[in-house]
C-alpha positions in Angstrom: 147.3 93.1 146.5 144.8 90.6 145.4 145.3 86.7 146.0 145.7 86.3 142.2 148.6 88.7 142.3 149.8 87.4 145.4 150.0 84.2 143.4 151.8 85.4 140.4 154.0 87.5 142.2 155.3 85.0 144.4 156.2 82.7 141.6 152.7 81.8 139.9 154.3 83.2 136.6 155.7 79.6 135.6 152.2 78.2 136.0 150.9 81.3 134.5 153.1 79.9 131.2 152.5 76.5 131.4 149.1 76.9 132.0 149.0 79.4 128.7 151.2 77.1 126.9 148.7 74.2 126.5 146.1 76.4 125.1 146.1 76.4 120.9 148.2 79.4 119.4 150.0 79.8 123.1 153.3 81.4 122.4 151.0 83.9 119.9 149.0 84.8 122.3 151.3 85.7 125.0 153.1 87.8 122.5 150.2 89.6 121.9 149.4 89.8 125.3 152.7 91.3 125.9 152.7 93.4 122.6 149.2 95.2 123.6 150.6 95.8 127.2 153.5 97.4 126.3 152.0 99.9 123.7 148.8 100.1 125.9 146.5 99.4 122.7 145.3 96.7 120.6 145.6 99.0 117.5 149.5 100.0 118.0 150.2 96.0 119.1 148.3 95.0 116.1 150.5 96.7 113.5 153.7 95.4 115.2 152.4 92.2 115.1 151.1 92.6 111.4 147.8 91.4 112.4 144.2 93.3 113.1 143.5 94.8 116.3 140.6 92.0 116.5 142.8 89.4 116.5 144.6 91.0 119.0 141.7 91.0 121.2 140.3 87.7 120.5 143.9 86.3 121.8 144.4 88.1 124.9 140.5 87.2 125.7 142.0 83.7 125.3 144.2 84.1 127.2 142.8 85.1 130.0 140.2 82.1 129.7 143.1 79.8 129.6 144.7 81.0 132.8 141.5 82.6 134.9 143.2 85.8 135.1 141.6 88.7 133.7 144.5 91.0 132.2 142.9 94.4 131.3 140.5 96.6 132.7 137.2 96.9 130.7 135.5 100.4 130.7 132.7 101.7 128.9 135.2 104.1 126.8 136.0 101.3 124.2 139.2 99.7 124.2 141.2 102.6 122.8 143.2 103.1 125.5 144.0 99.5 127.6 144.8 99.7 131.7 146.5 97.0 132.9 145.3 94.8 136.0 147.4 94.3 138.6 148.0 90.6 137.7 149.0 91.6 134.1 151.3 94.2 135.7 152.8 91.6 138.1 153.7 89.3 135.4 154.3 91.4 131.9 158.5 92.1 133.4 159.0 88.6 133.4 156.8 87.9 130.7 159.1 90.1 128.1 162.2 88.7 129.8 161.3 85.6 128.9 161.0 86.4 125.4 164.4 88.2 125.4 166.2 84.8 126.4 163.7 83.2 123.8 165.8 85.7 121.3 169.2 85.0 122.9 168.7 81.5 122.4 167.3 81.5 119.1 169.7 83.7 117.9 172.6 80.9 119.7 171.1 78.5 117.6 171.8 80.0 114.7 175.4 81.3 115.8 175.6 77.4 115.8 175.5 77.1 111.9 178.5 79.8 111.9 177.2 83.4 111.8 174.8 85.2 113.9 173.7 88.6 113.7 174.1 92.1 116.1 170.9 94.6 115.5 172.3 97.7 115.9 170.4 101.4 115.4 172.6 104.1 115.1 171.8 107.9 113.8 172.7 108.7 110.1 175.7 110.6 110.4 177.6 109.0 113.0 176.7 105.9 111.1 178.3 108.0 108.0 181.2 109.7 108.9 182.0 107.5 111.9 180.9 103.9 112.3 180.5 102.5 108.6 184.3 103.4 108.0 185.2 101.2 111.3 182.7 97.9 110.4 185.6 96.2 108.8 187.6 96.3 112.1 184.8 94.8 113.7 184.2 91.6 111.0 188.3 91.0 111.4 188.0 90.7 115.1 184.7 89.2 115.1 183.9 87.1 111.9 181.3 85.4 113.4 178.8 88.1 113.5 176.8 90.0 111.2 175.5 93.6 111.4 172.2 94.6 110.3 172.5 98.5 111.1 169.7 100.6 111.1 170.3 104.7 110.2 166.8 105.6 109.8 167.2 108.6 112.8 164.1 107.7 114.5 163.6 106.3 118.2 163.6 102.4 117.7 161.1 100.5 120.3 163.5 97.9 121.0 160.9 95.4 122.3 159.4 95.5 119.6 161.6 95.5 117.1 163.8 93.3 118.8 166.9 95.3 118.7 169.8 94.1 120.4 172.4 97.6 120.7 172.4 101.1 119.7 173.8 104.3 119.6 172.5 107.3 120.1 173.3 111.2 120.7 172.1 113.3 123.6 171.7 113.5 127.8 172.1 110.0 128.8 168.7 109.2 129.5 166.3 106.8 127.6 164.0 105.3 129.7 163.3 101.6 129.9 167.1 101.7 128.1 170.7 101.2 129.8 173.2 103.7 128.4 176.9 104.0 128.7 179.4 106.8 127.8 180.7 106.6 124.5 182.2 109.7 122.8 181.3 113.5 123.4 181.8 116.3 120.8 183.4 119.6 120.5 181.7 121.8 118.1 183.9 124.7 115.9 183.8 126.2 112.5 185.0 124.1 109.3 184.9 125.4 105.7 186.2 124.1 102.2 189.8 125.6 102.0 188.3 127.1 99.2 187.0 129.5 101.2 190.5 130.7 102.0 190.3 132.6 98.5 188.2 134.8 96.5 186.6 138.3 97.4 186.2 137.9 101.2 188.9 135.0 101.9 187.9 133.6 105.4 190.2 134.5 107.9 188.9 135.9 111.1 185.5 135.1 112.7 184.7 138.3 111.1 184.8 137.2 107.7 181.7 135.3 108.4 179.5 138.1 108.0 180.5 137.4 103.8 179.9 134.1 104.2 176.9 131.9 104.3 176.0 130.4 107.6 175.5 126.8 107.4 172.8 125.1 110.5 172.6 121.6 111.1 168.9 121.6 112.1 169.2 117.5 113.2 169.1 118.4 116.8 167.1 121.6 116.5 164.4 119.9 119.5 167.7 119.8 122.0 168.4 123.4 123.4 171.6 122.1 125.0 173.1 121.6 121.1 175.2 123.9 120.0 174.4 126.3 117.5 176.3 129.7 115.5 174.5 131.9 117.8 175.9 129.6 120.9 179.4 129.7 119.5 179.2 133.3 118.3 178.6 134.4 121.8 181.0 132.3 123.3 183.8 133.5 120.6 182.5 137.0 121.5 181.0 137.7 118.3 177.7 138.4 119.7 176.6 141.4 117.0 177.3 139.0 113.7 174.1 137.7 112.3 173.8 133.9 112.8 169.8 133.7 111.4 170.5 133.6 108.2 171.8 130.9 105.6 171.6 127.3 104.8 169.5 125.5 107.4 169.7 121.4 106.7 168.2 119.1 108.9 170.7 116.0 109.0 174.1 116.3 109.9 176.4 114.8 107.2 174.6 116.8 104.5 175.7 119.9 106.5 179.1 119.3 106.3 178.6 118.0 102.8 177.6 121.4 101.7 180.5 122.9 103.6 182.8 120.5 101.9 181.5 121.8 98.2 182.1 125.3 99.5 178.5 126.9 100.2 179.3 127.9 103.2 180.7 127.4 106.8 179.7 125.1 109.5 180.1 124.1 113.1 181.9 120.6 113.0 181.6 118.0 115.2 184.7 116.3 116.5 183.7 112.7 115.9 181.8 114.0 112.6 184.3 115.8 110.8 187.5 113.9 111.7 187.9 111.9 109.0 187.2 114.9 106.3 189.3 117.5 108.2 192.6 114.8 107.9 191.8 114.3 104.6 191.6 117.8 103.9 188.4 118.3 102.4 187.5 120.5 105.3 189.8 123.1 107.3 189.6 124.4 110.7 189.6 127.9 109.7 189.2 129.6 113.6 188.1 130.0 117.0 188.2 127.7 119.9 186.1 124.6 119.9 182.9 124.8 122.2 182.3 122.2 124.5 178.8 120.2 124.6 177.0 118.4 127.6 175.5 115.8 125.0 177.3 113.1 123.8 176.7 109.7 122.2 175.7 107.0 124.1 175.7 103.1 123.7 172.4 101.9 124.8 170.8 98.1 125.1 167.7 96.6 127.4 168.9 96.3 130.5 169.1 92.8 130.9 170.9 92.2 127.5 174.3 92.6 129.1 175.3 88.7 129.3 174.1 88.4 125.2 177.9 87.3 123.7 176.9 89.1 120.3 176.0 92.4 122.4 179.0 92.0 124.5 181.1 91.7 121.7 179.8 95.0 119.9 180.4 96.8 123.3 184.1 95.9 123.6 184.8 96.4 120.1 183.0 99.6 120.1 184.6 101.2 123.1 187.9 100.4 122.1 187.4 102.6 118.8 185.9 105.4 120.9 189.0 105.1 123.6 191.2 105.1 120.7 189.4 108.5 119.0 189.4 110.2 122.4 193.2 109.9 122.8 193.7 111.0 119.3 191.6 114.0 120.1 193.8 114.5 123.2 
């Protein structure tokens, strides 16, 4: 380890700070500092930042002037690809810590004034059919926090979108993320009761060979999630064929289509709840097949003493105890 690193390592990174902080455009500097080390390229820091990758360079390069510490490996390759030094890799953990309390305490400030708000990412159809019907709970018990939910599906960056909580479906494991057990599924077929009439009413799995197969394709990358070939085989079923029919690629539409009748599905416990008491959908047969995914609550991992993050937790895992001993 060089002396530099030695330095910063062993507490230089308040100097490194203060040092930066006298410098013009400081606090814009070290974020783009810490934007193009996390994403490893001026390009990718530059559109989070909505600024050009050569602004980007110019101020990391002043950066490093202002502090004496050069922060990226040059090659001959271009800057396509950064490589950290091991100063900049010494210092970048507390560096993005620091702008998570900057956040915390911002975002105090405002709670100050009355309100403050709870970023929160969550996939489409639990956000749908499960969470959206439950916000109301959560502005009784907590009116002094706002929601801003995002259902877009995709993998938020957290640090750079600077989003406090989310919930998300699969093994457990997101790295750079903490996650925490929230609800797991049980996956069996559900059909209009519709379907209990006509020319082939559905009564038996082997009535599913007149009906139309409908596959939620939202998890199609996961071969642990369930699918009518899974369940068939489990329900001993193996010969029916489960390639054909109505292939849709987000959940809640599935069961949409089931709930107008085109066709069967494989419901989801925490998915279909609400439509099966309501009876727009029926559990027509068959066991429910168990899942080794689940949904997960997942935050940075230092965000745990945040209040508004705390709160969202509690409230959240109270619903989810609750659903659990309903399903029970």
């Amino acid at each position: 380890m060089s002396a530099t690193t030695e330095m910063i390592c062993a507490g230089g990174i308040e100097k490194f700070v203060r040092k930066s902080m006298r410098a013009p455009n400081h606090l814009n500097a070290l974020r783009a500092f810490e934007a193009a080390a996390r994403h490893l390229s001026y390009v990718a820091a530059a559109d989070e930042l909505k600024v050009t990758p050569a602004a980007v360079g110019s101020l990391v390069r002043t950066l490093e002037a202002v502090v004496g510490v050069e922060l990226f490996h040059r090659s001959q390759a271009g800057p396509a690809r950064l490589e950290l030094t091991e100063a900049a890799q010494a210092v970048l953990p507390e560096l993005q810590a620091g702008f998570d309390h900057l956040t915390v305490a911002f975002e105090r400030l405002k709670a100050s004034r009355g309100q403050i708000t709870i970023s929160l990412t969550v996939p489409p159809a639990f956000a749908d059919k499960w969470l959206l019907p439950r916000v109301e709970r959560f502005a009784t018990h907590h009116p002094l926090y706002d929601l801003r939910i995002d259902t877009s599906g995709r993998l938020v960056d957290f640090a750079a979108e600077r989003m406090d909580v989310g919930i998300r479906y699969g093994d457990g494991r997101w790295p750079g993320l903490k996650s925490v057990f929230l609800l797991r599924d049980a996956f069996f077929p559900v059909c209009s009761p519709a379907l209990f009439e006509g020319t082939h009413p559905l009564r038996r799995p082997e009535d599913l060979k007149h009906h139309t197969l409908i596959h939620d394709r939202s998890m199609a990358f996961e071969s642990a999630f369930p699918t009518w070939r899974t369940w068939l085989q489990a329900a001993g079923f193996p010969d029916i064929n489960c390639e054909r029919g109505l292939q849709i690629n987000d959940s809640a539409a599935a069961y949409q289509a089931a709930i107008n009748g085109s066709g069967v599905a494989l419901g989801r416990t925490t998915l279909v709840a609400r439509d099966l008491a309501a009876g727009r959908l029926v559990r027509p047969f068959g066991e429910a097949l168990r899942c080794e995914l689940a949904y997960y609550l997942i935050h940075r991992p230092k965000a745990d003493d945040d209040p508004g993050i705390a709160a969202f937790k509690n409230w959240v895992y109270t619903e989810a105890k609750a659903d659990a001993a309903n399903v029970g």
